[in-house]
ROFI-334960 format. One record per residue (C-alpha): x, y, z; residue in three letters; chain. Coordinates in steps of 0.05 Angstrom, whole numbers. Layout:
% residues N
PT       c1       c2       c3   residu   chaine
PT        X        Y        Z      ALA        A
...
% end
This chain:
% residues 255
PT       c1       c2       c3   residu   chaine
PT     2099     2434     2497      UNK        A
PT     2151     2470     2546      UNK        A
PT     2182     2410     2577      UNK        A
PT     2216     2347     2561      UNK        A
PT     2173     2307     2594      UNK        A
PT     2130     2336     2540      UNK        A
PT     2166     2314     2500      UNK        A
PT     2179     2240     2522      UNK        A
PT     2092     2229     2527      UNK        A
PT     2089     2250     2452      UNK        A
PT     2149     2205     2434      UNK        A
PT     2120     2146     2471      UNK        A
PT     2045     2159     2446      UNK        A
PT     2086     2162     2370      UNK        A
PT     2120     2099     2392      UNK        A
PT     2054     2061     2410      UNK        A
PT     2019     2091     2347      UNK        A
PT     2075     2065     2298      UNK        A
PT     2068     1993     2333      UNK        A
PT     1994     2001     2331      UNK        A
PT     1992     2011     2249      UNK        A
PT     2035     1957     2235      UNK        A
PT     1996     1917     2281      UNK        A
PT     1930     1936     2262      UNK        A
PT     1915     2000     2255      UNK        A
PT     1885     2061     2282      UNK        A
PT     1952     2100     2313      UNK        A
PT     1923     2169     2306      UNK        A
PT     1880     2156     2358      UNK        A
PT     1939     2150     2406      UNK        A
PT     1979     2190     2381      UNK        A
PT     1930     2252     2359      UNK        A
PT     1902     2256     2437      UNK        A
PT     1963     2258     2468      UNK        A
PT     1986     2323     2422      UNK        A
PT     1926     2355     2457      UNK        A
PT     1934     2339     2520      UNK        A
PT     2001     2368     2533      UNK        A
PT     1974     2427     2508      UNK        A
PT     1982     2431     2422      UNK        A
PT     1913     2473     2407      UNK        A
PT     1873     2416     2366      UNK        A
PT     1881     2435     2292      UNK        A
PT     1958     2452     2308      UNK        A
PT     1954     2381     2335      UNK        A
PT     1922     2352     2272      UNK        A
PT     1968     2391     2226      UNK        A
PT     2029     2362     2261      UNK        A
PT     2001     2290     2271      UNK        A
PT     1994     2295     2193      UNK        A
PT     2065     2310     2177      UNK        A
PT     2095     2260     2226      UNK        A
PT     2059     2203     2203      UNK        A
PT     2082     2223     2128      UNK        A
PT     2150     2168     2137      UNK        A
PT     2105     2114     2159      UNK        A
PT     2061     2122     2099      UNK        A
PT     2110     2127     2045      UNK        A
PT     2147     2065     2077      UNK        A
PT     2079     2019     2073      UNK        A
PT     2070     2041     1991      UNK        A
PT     2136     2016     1986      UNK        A
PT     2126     1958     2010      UNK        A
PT     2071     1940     1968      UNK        A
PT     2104     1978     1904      UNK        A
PT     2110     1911     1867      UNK        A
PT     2034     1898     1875      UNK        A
PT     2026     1966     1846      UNK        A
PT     2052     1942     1778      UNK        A
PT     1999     1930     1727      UNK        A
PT     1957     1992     1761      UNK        A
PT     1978     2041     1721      UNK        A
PT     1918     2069     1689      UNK        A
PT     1891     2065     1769      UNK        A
PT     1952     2105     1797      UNK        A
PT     1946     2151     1748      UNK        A
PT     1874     2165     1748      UNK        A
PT     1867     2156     1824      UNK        A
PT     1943     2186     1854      UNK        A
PT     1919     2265     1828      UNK        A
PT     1847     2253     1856      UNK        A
PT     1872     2231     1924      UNK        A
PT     1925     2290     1921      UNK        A
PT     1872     2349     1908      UNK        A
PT     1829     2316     1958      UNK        A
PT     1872     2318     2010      UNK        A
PT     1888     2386     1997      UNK        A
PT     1821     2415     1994      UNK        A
PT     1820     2373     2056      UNK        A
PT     1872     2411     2081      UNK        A
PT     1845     2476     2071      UNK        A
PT     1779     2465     2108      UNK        A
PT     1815     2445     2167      UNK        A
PT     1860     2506     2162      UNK        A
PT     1791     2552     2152      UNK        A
PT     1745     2519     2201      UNK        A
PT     1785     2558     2260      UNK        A
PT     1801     2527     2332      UNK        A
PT     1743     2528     2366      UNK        A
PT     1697     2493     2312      UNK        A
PT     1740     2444     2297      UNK        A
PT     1757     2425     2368      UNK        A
PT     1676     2419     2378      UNK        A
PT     1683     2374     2323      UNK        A
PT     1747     2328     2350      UNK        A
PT     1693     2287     2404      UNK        A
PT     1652     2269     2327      UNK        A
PT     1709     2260     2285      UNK        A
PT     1745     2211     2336      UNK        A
PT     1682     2170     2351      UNK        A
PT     1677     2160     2274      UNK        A
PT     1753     2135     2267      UNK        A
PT     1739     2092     2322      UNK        A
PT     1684     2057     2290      UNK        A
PT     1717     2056     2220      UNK        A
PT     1768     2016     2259      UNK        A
PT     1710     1968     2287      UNK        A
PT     1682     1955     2227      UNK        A
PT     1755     1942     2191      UNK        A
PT     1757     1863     2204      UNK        A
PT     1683     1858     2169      UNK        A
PT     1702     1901     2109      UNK        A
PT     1768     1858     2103      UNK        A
PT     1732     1795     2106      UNK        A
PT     1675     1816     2056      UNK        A
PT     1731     1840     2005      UNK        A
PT     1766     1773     2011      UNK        A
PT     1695     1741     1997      UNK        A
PT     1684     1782     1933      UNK        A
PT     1748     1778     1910      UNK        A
PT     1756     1708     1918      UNK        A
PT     1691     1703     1869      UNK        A
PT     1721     1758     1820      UNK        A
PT     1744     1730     1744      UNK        A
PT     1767     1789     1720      UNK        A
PT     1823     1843     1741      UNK        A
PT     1816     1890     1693      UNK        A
PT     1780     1943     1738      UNK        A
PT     1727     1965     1682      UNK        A
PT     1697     2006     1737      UNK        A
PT     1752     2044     1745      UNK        A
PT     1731     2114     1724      UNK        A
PT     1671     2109     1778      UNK        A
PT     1715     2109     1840      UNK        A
PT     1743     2178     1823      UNK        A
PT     1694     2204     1864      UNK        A
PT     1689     2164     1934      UNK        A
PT     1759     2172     1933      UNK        A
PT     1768     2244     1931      UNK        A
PT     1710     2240     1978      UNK        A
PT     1748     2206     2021      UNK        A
PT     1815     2244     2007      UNK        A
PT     1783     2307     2029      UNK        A
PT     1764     2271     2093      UNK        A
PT     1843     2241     2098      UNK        A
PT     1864     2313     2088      UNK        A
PT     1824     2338     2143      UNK        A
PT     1825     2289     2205      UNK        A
PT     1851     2219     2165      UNK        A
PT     1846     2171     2225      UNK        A
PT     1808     2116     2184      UNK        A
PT     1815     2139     2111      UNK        A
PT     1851     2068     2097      UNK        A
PT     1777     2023     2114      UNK        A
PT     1738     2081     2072      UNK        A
PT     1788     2079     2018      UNK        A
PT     1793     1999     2016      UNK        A
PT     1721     1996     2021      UNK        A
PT     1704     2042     1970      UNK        A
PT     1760     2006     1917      UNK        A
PT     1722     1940     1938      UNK        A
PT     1664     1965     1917      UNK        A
PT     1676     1987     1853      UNK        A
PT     1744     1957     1829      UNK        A
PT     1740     1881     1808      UNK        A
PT     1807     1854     1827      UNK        A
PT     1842     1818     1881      UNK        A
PT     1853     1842     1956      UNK        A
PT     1923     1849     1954      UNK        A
PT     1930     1897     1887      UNK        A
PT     1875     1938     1923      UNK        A
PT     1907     1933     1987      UNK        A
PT     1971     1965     1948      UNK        A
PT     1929     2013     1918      UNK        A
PT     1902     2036     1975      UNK        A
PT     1965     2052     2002      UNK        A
PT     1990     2091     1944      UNK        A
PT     1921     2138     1958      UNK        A
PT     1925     2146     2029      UNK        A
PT     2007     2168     2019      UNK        A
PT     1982     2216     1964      UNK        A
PT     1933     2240     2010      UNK        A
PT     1979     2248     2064      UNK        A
PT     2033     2279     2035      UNK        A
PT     1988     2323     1999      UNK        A
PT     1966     2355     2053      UNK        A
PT     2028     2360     2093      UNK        A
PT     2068     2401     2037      UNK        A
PT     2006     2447     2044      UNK        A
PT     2006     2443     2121      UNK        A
PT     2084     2462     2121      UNK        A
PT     2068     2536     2102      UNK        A
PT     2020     2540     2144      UNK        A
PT     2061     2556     2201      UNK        A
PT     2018     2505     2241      UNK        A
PT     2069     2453     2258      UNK        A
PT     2108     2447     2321      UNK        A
PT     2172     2424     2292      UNK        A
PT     2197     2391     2353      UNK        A
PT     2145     2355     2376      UNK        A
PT     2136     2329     2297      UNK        A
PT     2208     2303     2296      UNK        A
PT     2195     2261     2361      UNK        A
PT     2145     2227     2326      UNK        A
PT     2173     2212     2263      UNK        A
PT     2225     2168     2295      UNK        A
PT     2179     2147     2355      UNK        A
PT     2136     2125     2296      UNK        A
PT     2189     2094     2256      UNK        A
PT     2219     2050     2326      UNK        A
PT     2145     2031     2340      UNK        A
PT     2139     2006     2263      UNK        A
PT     2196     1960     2271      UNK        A
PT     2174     1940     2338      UNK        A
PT     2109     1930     2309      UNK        A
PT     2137     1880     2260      UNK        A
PT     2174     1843     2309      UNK        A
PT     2112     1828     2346      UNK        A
PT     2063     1809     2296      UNK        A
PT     2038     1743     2307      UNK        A
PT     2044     1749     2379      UNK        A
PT     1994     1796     2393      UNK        A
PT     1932     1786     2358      UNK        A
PT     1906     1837     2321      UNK        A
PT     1838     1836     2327      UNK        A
PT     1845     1838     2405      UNK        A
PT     1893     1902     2389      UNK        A
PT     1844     1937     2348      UNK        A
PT     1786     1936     2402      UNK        A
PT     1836     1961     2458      UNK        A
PT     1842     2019     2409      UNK        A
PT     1770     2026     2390      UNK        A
PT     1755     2033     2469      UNK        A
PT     1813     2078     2477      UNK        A
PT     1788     2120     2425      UNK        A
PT     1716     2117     2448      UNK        A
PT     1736     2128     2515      UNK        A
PT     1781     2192     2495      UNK        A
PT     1719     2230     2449      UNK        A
PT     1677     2211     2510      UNK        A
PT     1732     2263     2553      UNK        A
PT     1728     2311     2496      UNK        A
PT     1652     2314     2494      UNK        A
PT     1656     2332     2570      UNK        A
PT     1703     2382     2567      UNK        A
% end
């Protein structure tokens, strides 16, 4: 970035991806694209996209932190999972070197983008199984360890669509209703998050500046967001981003 115009794309993209996750998801592939095209090398890019993004996530866990009560024994088993995940995570991106894991951007964007298709039809079949579940104890709690830091190593390492793996995967295995695993799902994917971006500030990976912008592009375009829900629809919103994001690992397969 050597200009402020630079400056003002990555602010705008940060602005657009913070209305896009309170609207429906799926900001990182606005905001993750537009690093790279004013010239951030990719995993620099990733690395700074990651500790931007950290305000918005601890602001949606507290949010929910009331539906987080009564999930101890989940936070507490779950919460150190998600954080060595996204570590490990972390370190594999730091190790795979740029020009691997910009040959691997076209894959790892096409696979967020579909996470993001498929979100509405693993929302709706968690509200049909929960609406059918008697019991919120979570006996199956002990089995999700693993999915989880499966998908926390994934979070640390690209994390555009870790929230429909991690919802899915808690869905799957946990027995209670969709807004406790909603909340929980936040507490992972902040864990994750933040997890990784303590790791990725020694790295001497991110660009500072540009990672300011975005925090409070992000945090404008999360209140934004929230003025506008339920006049844009979010489903509509969602596949505008899922063909954006198609659209942009179709450009990065070409180049």
């Amino acid at each position: 970035m050597t200009s402020w115009f630079d400056f003002l794309l990555v602010g705008l993209a940060a602005v657009a991806g913070g209305a896009i996750n309170a609207l429906a998801g799926g900001g990182t592939l606005i905001t993750f694209p537009m690093l790279t095209a004013v010239g951030i090398p990719a995993v620099a890019a990733n690395v700074t996209n990651t500790v931007a993004l950290c305000p918005g996530y601890l602001g949606a866990t507290f949010a929910q932190w009331n539906d987080l009560k009564g999930q101890k024994q989940r936070v507490w088993l779950l919460v150190p999972a998600s954080v060595i995940g996204g570590l490990i995570g972390g370190i594999l991106l730091l190790n795979t070197g740029e020009k691997a894991f910009r040959a691997m951007v076209p894959f790892l964007i096409l696979l967020a983008s579909g996470l993001l298709a498929i979100q509405t039809p693993v929302r709706n079949w968690l509200v049909r199984r929960t609406s059918q579940s008697t019991s919120s104890s979570g006996d199956s709690n002990t089995w999700v360890v693993l999915p989880v830091g499966l998908a926390a190593i994934y979070g640390g390492y690209f994390g555009a669509g870790l929230s429909v793996i991690v919802l899915a995967v808690l869905g799957l295995v946990i027995d209670d209703s969709l807004t406790r695993l909603n909340a929980l799902k936040q507490a992972i994917s902040f864990s994750v998050n933040i997890a990784a971006a303590i790791f990725f500030l020694f790295s001497g990976q991110v660009v500072w500046l540009a990672a300011l912008v975005m925090a409070v592009g992000a945090l404008v375009g999360g209140v934004l967001g929230g003025r506008l829900a339920g006049k844009i629809k979010p489903n509509v919103l969602r596949w505008v981003v899922v063909t954006i994001g198609v659209i942009v690992s179709i450009i990065y397969f070409v180049r």
